[in-house]
C-alpha positions in Angstrom: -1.4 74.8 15.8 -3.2 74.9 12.3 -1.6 73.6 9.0 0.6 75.3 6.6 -0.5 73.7 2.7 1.8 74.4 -0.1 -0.5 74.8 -3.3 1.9 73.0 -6.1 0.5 74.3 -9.5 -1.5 77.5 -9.6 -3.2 77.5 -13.3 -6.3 76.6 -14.2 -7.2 73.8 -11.7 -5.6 74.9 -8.0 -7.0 78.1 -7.5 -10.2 77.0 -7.0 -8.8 74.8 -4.0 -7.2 77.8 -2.6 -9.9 79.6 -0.9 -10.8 76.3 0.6 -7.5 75.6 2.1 -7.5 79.0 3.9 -11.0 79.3 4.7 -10.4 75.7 6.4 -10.5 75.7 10.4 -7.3 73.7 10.6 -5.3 75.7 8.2 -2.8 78.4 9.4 -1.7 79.7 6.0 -1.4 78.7 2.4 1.8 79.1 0.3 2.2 79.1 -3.2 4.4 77.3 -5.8 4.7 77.5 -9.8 7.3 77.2 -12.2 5.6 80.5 -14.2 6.5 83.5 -12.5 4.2 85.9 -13.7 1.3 83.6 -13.1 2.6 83.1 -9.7 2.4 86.6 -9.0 -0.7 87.5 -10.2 -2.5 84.5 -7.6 -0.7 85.2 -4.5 -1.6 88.8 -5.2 -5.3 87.6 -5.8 -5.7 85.2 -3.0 -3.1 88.0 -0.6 -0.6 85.1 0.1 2.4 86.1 1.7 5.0 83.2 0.7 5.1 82.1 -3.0 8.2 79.8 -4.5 9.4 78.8 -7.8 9.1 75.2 -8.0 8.5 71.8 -5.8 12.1 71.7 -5.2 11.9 74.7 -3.4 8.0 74.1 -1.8 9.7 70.9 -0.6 12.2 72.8 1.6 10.1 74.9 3.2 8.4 74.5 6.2 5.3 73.8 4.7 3.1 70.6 6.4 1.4 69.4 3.2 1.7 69.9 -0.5 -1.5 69.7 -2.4 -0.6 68.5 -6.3 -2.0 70.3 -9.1 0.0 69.7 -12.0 0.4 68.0 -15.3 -1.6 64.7 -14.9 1.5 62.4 -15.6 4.2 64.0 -13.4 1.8 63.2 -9.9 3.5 60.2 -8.7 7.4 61.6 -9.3 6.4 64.7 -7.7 4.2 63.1 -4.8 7.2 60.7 -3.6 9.3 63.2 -3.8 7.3 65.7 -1.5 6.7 62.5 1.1 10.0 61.9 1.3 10.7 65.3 2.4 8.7 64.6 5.4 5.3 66.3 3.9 1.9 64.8 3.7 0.3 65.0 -0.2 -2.8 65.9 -1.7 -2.9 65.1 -5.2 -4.9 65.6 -8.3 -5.6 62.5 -10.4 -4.5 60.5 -11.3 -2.3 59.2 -9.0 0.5 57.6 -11.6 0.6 56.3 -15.3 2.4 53.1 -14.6 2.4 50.0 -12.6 5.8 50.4 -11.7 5.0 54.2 -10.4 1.9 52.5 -8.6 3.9 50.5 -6.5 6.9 53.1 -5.4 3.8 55.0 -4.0 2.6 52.8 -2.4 5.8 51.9 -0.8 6.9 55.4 0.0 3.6 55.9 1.7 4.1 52.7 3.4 7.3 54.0 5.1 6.9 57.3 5.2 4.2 56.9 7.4 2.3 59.9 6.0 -1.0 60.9 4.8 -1.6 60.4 0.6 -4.9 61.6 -0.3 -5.9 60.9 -4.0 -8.7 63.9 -4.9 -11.1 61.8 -6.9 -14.5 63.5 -7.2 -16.4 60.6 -8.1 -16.2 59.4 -4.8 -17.7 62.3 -3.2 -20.4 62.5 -5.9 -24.0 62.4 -4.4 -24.8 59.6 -6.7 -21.6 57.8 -5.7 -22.9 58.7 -2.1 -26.4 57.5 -2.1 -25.5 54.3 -4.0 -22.5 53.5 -1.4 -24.7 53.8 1.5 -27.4 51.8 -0.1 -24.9 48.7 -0.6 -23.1 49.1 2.9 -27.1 48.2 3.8 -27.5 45.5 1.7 -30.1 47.1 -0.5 -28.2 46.4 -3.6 -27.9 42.4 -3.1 -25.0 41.1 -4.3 -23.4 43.1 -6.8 -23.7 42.2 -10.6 -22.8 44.7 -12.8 -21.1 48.4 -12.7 -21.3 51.2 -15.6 -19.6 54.3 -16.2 -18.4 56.9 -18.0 -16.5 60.1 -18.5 -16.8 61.6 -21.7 -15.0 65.1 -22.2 -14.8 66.8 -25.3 -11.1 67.4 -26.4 -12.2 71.1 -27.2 -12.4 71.9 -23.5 -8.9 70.6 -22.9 -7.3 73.2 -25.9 -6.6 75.7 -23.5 -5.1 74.0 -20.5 -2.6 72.1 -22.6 -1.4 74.7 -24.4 -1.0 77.2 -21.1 1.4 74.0 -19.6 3.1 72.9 -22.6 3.9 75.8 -25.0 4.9 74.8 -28.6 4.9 71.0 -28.0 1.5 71.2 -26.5 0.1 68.4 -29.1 2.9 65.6 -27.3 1.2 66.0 -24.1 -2.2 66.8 -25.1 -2.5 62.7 -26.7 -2.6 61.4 -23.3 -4.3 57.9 -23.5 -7.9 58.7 -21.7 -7.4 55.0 -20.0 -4.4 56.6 -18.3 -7.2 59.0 -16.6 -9.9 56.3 -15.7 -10.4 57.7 -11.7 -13.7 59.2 -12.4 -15.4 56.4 -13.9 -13.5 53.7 -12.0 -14.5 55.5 -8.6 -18.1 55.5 -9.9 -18.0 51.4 -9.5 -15.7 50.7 -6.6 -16.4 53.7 -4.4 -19.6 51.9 -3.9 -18.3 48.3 -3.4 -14.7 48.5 -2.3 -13.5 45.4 -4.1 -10.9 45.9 -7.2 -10.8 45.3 -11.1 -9.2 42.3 -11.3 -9.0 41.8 -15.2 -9.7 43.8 -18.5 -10.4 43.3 -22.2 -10.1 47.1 -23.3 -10.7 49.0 -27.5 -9.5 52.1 -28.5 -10.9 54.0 -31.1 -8.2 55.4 -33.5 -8.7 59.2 -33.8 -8.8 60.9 -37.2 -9.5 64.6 -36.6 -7.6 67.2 -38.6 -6.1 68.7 -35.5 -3.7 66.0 -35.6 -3.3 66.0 -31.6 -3.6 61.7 -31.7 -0.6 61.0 -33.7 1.6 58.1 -32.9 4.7 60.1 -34.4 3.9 63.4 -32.4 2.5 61.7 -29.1 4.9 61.3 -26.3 3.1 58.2 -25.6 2.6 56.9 -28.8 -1.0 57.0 -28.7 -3.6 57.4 -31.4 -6.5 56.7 -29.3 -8.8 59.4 -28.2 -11.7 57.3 -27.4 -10.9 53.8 -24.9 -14.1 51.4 -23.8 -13.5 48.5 -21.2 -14.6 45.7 -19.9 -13.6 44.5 -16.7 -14.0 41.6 -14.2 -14.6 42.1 -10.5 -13.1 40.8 -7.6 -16.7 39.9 -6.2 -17.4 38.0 -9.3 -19.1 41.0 -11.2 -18.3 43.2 -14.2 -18.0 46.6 -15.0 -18.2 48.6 -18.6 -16.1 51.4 -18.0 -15.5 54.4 -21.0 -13.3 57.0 -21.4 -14.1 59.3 -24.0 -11.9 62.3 -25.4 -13.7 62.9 -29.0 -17.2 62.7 -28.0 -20.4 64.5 -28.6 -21.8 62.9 -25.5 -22.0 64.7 -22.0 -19.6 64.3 -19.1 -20.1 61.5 -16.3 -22.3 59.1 -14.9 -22.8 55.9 -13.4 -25.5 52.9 -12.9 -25.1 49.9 -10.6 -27.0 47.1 -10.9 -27.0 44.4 -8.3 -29.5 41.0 -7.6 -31.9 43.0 -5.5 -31.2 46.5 -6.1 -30.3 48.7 -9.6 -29.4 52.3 -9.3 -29.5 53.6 -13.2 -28.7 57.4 -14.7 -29.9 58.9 -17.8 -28.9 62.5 -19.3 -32.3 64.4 -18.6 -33.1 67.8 -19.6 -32.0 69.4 -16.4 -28.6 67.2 -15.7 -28.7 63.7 -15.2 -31.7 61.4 -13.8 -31.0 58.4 -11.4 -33.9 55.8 -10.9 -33.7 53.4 -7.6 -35.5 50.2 -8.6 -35.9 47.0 -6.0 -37.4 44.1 -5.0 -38.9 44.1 -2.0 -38.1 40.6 -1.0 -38.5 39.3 2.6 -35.7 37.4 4.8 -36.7 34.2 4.1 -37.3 34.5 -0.1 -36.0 31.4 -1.9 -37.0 29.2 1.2 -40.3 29.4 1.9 -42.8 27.1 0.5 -44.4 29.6 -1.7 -44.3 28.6 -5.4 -41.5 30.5 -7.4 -43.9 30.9 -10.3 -46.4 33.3 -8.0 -43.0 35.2 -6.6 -43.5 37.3 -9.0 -46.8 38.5 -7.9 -46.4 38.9 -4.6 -42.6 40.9 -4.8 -43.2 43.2 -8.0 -40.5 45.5 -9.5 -40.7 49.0 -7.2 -39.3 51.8 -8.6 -38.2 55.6 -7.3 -37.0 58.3 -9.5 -34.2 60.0 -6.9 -33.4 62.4 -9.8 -33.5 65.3 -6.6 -29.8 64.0 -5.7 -28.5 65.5 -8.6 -29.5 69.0 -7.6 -26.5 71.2 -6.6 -27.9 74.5 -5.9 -26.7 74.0 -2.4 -28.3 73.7 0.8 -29.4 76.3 3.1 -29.5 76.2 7.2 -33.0 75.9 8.7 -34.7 75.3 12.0 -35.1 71.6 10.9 -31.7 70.7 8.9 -29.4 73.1 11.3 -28.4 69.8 14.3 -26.3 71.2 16.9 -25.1 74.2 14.9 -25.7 77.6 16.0 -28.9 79.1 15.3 -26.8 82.5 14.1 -26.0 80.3 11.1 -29.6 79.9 10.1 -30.2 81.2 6.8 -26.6 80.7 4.9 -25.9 78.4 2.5 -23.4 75.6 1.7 -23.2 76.5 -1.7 -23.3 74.0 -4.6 -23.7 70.5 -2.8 -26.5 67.9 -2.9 -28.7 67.3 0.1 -27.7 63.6 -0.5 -24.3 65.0 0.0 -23.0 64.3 3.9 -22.9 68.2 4.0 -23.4 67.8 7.7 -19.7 67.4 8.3 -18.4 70.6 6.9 -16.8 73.3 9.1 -18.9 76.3 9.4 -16.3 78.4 8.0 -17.5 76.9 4.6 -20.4 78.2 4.6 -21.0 80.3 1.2 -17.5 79.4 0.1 -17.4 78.5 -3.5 -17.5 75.0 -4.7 -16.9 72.9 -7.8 -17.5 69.7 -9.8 -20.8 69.0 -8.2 -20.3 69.6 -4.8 -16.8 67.3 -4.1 -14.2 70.2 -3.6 -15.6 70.8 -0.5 -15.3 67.2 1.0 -11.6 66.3 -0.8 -10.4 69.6 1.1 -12.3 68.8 4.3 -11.6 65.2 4.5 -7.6 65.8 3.7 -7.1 68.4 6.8 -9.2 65.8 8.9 -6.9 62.7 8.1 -3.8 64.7 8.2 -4.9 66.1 11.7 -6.4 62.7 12.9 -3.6 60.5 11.5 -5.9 58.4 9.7 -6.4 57.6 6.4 -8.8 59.2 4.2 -11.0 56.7 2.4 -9.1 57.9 -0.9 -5.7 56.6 0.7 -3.1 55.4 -1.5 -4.1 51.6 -1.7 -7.5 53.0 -3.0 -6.0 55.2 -5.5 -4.0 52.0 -6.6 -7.6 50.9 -7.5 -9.0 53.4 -9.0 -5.6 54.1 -11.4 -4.1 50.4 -12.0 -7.2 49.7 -14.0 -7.1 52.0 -16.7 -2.8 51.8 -17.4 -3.8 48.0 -17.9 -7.1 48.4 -19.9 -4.6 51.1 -22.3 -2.3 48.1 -22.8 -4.9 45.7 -23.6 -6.3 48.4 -26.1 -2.5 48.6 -27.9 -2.8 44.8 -27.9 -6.0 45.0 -29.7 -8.4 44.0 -26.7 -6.5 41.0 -25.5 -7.4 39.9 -22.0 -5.3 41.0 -19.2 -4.6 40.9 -15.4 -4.7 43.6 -13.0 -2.5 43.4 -10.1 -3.1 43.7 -6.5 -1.5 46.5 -4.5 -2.6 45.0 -1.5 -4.2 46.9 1.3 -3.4 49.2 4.3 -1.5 47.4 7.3 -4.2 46.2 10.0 -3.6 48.8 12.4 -4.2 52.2 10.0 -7.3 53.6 11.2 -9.1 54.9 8.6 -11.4 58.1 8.6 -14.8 57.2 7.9 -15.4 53.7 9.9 -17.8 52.4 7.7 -15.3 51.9 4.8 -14.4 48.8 4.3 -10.7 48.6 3.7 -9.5 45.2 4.1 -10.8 43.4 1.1 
């Protein structure tokens, strides 16, 4: 028996996720929920889904296996506990919670629940993200030094959504503090070394633009800044610089990570973004041998290799050499806009030609969340990850309001020893 998903939130963000859900091999049907009837209406029509209710409340009761959360960004933990406790498994949007205190209730409904909570970060899945992950799970990074990252989005582009959600008092909800949304850049560092943020010295940059949208008076959270840069310590002894940008004439995101033998570093190019792989090529023995340091440097240069080709999402077409053990009746279609770097290989067939969004990741968060919910495992965006990813930021906002004063991060601990954990080579327990 396939799955039945319950699509919470049906504006501008979960219909793309729809045709993935029901295109998915271990999907039955797809309902629909959303508190606006007439946009209800007009996407079951559009997508020809048969069961459609008016709220979570509602979704909750159904029969419905999983609810997938696409909602307003600060109302995901409330309504994720609550649709675990009802006995379904959650996929939610990010971020996972605006507090500490909402951090750990998650984490502790998950806990005894005993179901499946998969955050859908996209930075994780990026083919960057990708390449750089599998290069340090190898060792070709060293030790790790140094993480950078960014996601910069332009307040314009976010106009429209908050004023379909919110109505009149769109302006309270539209001054979210961008530290309270830190999962993409965050994701960019430790979805490559799986250790934590484990303090922060945080700025904000107080916004003056006429359409008034950061004022303390009108924010619900008090918040006049639109622009938030931190500076964090790692649990491995590294840092990160990690920016959040709202009022920005700067493009969207990106990542470098430097470590002692390795550096992966991304420009903006003309054509998207550029990533360089730079190394040393240093052999087992380096530091002990009886070769004099001063002539190291001649013998183990700098080696560089522009891997810009990873950032190319026109998709990737079947062929007699890429196809494996697939049929040979699939030869010529097209998973359409992933990376090759991408682990495209584990798709279902059925995605083939589907569409696909923010380079290449809808695919995999949809993929990966049937697989764990079906497997019983956790999806390497479980809920102790998310506590990662999202604990960083609410602290770095606080430090920010405190005018950069240093600050702990706590730990939300990890899984218990005997959750599995989809992709084996993850590791979880550090």
């Amino acid at each position: 028996m396939g799955l039945k998903i319950g699509v919470c939130g049906v504006g501008q963000f979960g219909p793309h996720f729809v045709p993935l859900f029901q295109k998915h091999p271990g999907v039955d049907e797809v309902y629909l929920a959303d508190v606006f009837p007439d946009r209800l209406a007009e996407q079951a029509e559009k997508f020809g889904v048969r069961k459609t209710f008016p709220d979570l409340d509602a979704l909750c009761k159904s029969d419905c296996d999983c609810i997938a959360l696409y909602t307003q960004r600060w109302m995901h933990a409330p309504q994720a506990i609550q649709a675990l406790k009802a006995g379904k498994h959650v996929y939610c949007a990010v971020p996972a919670a605006v507090t500490l205190e909402e951090i750990q209730e998650l984490v502790d409904t998950v806990k005894s629940t005993g179901l499946t909570y998969m955050l859908g970060e996209t930075s994780y899945y990026r083919a960057q993200t990708h390449y750089c992950r599998e290069r340090f799970l190898k060792g070709d990074f060293g030790r790790f030094v140094y993480g950078e990252a960014q996601y910069h989005h332009d307040m314009a582009h976010f106009y429209v959504p908050y004023m379909n959600s919110g109505g009149d008092s769109w302006k309270a909800t539209a001054s979210y503090p961008p530290m309270l949304y830190p999962t993409h850049s965050v994701a960019f560092v430790l979805g490559v070394t799986f250790r934590r943020m484990i303090e922060v010295s945080c700025f904000g940059y107080v916004d003056h633009h006429p359409d008034g949208i950061f004022d303390a008076d009108l924010s619900l959270w008090g918040n006049t800044f639109s622009n938030e840069s931190a500076l964090f310590r790692t649990s491995d002894g590294g840092m990160a610089r990690l920016n959040e940008f709202r009022r920005t004439a700067a493009g969207m995101g990106r990542m470098s990570i430097v470590g002692t033998h390795g550096t992966y570093e991304e420009q903006p190019a003309e054509r998207g973004m550029s990533g360089v792989w730079t190394w040393m090529d240093f052999p087992p023995d380096y530091g002990k041998s009886e070769i004099p340091y001063a002539e190291t440097a001649k013998l183990y240069p700098l080696k560089k290799k522009d891997v810009s080709g990873i950032h190319t999402f026109d998709g990737v077409e079947l062929t007699e050499e890429n196809i494996g053990d697939r049929s040979r009746d699939l030869i010529g279609k097209r998973f359409l806009g992933v990376s090759a770097a991408q682990p495209w290989q584990c798709l279902p067939d059925e995605f083939l030609e589907v569409p696909n969004g923010h380079d290449g990741t809808h695919v995999f968060l949809v993929h990966e969340f049937i697989e764990a919910v079906q497997a019983g495992q956790l999806s390497p965006n479980h809920v102790w990850q998310a506590a990662r990813y999202n604990a960083p930021g609410i602290v770095a906002h606080e430090s920010a309001k405190r005018d950069g004063e240093l600050m702990k991060i706590p730990d939300f601990g990890v899984p218990p020893a005997d959750w599995l954990v989809l992709d084996c080579s993850v590791p979880l327990r550090s």
